[in-house]
N, C-alpha and C positions, 0 to 999 in steps of 0.2 A: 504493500500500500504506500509506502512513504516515497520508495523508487518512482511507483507512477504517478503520484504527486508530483515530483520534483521533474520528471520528462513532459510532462503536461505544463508547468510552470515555470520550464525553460526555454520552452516553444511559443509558451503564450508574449514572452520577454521578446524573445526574436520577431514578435511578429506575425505568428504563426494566428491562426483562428481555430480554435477549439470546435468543430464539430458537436452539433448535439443530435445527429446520428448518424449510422454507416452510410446511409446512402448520400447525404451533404458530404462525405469528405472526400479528398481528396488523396490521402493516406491514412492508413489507418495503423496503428503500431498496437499489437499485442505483445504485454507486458506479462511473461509466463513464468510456470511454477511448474518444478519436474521431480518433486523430492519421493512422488510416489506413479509409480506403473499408472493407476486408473487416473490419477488427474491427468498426468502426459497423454493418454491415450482420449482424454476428455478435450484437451486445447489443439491437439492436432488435428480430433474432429472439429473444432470449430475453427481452426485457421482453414482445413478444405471447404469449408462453407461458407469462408470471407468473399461480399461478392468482387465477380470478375470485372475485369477496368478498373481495380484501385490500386495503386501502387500499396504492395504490404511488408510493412517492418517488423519483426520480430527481436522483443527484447527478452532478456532475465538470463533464467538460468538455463530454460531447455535448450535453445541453440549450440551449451556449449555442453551438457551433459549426452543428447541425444543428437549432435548434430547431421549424422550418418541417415538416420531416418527422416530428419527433416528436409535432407537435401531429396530425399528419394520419396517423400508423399505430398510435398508441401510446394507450390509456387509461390516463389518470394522473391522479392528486390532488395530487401537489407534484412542481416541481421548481427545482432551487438549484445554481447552480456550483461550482467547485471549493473546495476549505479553509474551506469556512463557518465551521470549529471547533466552537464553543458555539451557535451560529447551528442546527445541525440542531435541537436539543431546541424549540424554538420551531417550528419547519419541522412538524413530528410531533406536536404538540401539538394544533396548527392541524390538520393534515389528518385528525387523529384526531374534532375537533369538529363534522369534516363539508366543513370550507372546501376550496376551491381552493388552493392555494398556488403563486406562482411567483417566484421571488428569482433575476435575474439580474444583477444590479449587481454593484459592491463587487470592482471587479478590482485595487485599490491596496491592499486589506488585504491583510494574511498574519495566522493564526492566531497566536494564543502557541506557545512553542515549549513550556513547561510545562502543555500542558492533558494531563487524562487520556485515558489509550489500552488498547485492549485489546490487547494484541503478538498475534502471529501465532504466531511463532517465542521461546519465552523467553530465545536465545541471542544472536538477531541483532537490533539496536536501529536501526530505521531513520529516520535524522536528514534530514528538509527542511534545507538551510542557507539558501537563498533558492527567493522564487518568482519567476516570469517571466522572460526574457534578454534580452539586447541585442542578439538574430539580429534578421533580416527575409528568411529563405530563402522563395523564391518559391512553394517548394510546402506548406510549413507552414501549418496550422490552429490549431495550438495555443498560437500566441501572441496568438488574440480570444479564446483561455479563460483564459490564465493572466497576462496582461497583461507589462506593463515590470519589470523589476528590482526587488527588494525583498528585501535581505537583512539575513542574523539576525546580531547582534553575535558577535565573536570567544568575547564572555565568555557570550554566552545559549547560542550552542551548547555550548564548552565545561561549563558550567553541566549540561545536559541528557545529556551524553557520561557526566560524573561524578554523575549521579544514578543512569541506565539502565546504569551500571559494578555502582554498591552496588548495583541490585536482583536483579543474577547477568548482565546481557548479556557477550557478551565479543566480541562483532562488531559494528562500526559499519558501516553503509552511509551516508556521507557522500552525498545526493543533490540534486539537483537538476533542471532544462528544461536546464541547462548549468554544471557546476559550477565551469568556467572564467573564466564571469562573475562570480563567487561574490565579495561585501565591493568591486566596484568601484565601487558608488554611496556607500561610505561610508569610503573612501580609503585601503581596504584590498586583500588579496585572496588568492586559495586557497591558496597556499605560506604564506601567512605563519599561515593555519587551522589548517592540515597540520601545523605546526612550533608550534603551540601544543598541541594536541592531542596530537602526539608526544610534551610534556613533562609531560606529565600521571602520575600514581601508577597501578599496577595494571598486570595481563598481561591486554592486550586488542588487535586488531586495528581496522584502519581501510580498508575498499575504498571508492576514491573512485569515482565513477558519471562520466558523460559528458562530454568536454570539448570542445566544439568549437575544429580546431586555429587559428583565426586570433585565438584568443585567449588562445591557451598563449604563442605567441611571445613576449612581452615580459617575460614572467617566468617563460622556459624554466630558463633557470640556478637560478633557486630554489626554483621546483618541483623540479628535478629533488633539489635539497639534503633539503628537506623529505623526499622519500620513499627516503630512505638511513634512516631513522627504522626499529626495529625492527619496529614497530606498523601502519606503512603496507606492505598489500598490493603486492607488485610487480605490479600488474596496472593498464593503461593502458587504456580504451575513447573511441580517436582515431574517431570517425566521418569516414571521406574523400566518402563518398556516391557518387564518379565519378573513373577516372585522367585524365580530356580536361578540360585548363583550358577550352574553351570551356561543354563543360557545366557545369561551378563556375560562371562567370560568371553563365549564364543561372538557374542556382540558388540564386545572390546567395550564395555561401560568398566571404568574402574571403578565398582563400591557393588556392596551386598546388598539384598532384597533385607537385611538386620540394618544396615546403614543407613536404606532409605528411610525406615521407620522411625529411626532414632531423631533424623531433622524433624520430619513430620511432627516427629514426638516434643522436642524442644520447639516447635512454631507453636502448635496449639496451647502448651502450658502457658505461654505469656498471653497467647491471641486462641483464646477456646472458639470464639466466631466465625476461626479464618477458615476461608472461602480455599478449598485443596483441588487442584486440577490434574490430573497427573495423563500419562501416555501409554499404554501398551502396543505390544507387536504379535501377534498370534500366527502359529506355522513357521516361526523361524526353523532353520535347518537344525537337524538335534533335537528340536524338542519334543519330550515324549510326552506321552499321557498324563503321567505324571509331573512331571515337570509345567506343563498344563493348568495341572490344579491346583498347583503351589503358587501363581497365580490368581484364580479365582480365590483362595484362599487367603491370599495378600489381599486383595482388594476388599475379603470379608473384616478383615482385621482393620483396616485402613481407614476405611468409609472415604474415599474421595469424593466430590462433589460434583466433578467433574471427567471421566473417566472419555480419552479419544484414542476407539478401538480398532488398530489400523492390520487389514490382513498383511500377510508377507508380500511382498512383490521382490523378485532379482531389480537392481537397477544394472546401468550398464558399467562397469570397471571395477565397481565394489568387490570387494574380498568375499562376500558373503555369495557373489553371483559365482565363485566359483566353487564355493563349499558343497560335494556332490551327496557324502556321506548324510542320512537320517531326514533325508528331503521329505518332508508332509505333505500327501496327495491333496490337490484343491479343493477336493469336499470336503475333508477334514479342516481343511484350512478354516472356508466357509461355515463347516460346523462349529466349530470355538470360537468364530469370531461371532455368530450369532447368540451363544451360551453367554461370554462375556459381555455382547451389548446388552443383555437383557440383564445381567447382574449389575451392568453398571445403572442401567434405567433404576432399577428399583432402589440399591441405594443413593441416587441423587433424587427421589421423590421424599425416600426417610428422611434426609439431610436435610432438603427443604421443608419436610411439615415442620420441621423446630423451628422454624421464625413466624409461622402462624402466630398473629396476635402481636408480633415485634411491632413497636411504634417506634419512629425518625425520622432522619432525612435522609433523603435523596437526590443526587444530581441527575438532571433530565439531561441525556447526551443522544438521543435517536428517538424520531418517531414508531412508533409502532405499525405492526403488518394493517390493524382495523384501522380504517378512519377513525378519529376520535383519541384514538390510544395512542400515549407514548411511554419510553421505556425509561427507568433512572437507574441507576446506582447507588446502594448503600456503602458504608463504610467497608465492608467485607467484598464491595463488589458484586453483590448477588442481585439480578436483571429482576425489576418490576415492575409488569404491565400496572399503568394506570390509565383510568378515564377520564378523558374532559374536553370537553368543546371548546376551551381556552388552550391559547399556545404555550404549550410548559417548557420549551425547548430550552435549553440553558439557566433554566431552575431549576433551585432549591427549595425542593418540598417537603413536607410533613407528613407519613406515610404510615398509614398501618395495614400490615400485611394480614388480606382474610382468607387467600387461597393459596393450595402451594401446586404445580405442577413438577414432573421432572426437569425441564429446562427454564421452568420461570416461576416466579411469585407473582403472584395478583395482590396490588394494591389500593385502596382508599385513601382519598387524600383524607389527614385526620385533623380536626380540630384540635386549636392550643390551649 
């Protein structure tokens, strides 16, 4: 999201004219995501459906994870990897004068943190802090797109936080591949972000994105200080992937399905409200029946709030797409991953009925799917439909929760 912000709001600087649909433009640039088998195999069916007579650009990561197939399904005029920044208006220039264009290099840059952007959202300000991480999981793709570690100083970010503050945002999405890795290459790191950020002027939030846990460990303790901070979301998203240390192993996670719990465990005691997201992988190579259950069995222990249940896919160069031994037949695959969404459904409904009856506030950061409704955030982060024929968008409201679904709370605005 932040990348096509910033290609949309480089272009608009240049000159360009934003399109508000396929068939008005002139170019169209698909901004793509290849970290799993079914979504590549989803934007390649919609690049062959981009209509014909528009010059088409393709950006992100697929170009450069799967380029062999793109070249061999896809008609295109340019394509360029992730965060080019200013790099697109050139890209589009070119493709406009007729040329081919193909820019896959340049995986050491990171854009400015101050280029212009088209926001999405005028509420919510979505901040890159670094690109790339210091994983090497077995099944990952997306570390031959977005390369090695490269983060943004304490003061650029900051810097960027209190610009998109002045211009009305009031939600940060601190993001990153791993925001755990975050100021390690420049002998810093995420608590101490967090606790700068914290100190900042103004009523505004802060949701941090993904951490992987073998990299929380070492600066569990000031992490967790940092987010006692008004401004930081209680909300955590631990990816465990698998409960069987042998599948971690073969997945190349350094830390134990005991390790994971033990953060979990030290978040909730300060923050019993917080809001737990975590990842699994189902069908990885090796994993057996059992190994399976230790799993479902972790997640019984766990209770995450937010459990996103992803089948196995091979990507292309991955270590894992070569591992031949203990490969899971697809229905099996299929089998467990339907077993585990339905275990995840039910404990993120438990989760939610305990805030039945919670009264607070809420930041309204999106309208809702009904007319009438839109959606806020409480402290913890937990989505609440509300009703009202007035525009709540970027309020602060008083809310008490009357119904609880597995992915949402329904709320009433409550009297003070």
């Amino acid at each position: 999201m932040a990348d096509g912000e910033v290609l949309a709001g480089c272009l608009a600087q240049a000159g360009f004219q934003l399109a508000a649909s396929e068939s008005e433009a002139d170019v169209l640039i698909y901004n793509t995501c290849a970290v799993k088998g079914p979504t590549e195999n989803r934007i390649i069916d919609a690049l062959k459906r981009a209509p014909k007579g528009k010059k088409l650009v393709v950006a992100g990561c697929l170009p450069i994870i799967s380029f062999e197939r793109l070249l061999h399904e896809v008609r295109f005029d340019g394509a360029v990897g992730p965060a080019v920044g200013k790099g697109i208006v050139d890209v589009v220039s070119h493709v406009l004068a007729g040329e081919k264009v193909v820019e896959l290099a340049g995986l050491d840059a990171k854009p400015k943190l101050d280029l212009p952007r088209v926001k999405s959202n005028p509420v919510i300000s979505v901040v890159p802090v670094n690109y790339g991480c210091l994983g090497s999981c077995t099944y990952c793709c997306v570390v031959f797109a977005r390369g090695h570690l490269r983060s943004y100083s304490i003061k650029e970010v900051a810097e960027r936080v209190q610009c998109d503050f002045a211009a009305g945002a009031r939600e940060f999405w601190v993001t990153s591949q791993d925001t755990a890795c975050y100021g390690r290459d420049l002998g810093s790191n995420l608590a101490e972000l967090l606790e700068a950020l914290g100190g900042l002027a103004g009523d505004f939030k802060v949701r941090v994105g993904m951490m992987t846990p073998n990299m929380v460990t070492d600066m569990q303790n000031q992490l967790i200080e940092s987010f006692r901070s008004d401004k930081v979301f209680k909300f955590l998203h631990l990816p465990v992937q698998s409960g069987d240390d042998e599948t971690l192993k073969r997945m190349r996670r350094f830390y134990t399905a005991l390790e994971f719990k033990e953060i979990v465990d030290a978040f909730r005691k300060v923050f019993p409200d917080l809001t737990l997201a975590t990842d699994i992988i189902v069908g990885f190579p090796g994993e057996t029946a059992e190994a399976f259950e230790k799993t479902l069995k972790l997640l019984e222990e766990v209770k995450p709030d937010v459990v996103n249940v992803s089948k196995f896919f091979a990507r292309p160069k991955t270590t894992a797409a070569k591992m031949q031994d203990g490969l899971v037949e697809l229905g099996e695959i299929k089998r467990r991953s339907t077993i585990a969404a339905k275990l995840a459904k039910r404990i993120s409904l438990e989760r939610n009925k305990r805030w039945v009856g919670w009264v607070g506030e809420a930041l309204v950061d999106e309208k809702g799917k009904v007319e009438g409704s839109w959606v806020g955030r409480n402290f913890a982060y937990k989505p609440i439909v509300i009703k009202s024929t007035d525009c709540l968008m970027d309020k602060t409201v008083r809310v008490k929760i009357v119904e609880a679904s597995a992915t949402y709370l329904k709320g009433a605005i409550a009297e003070l």
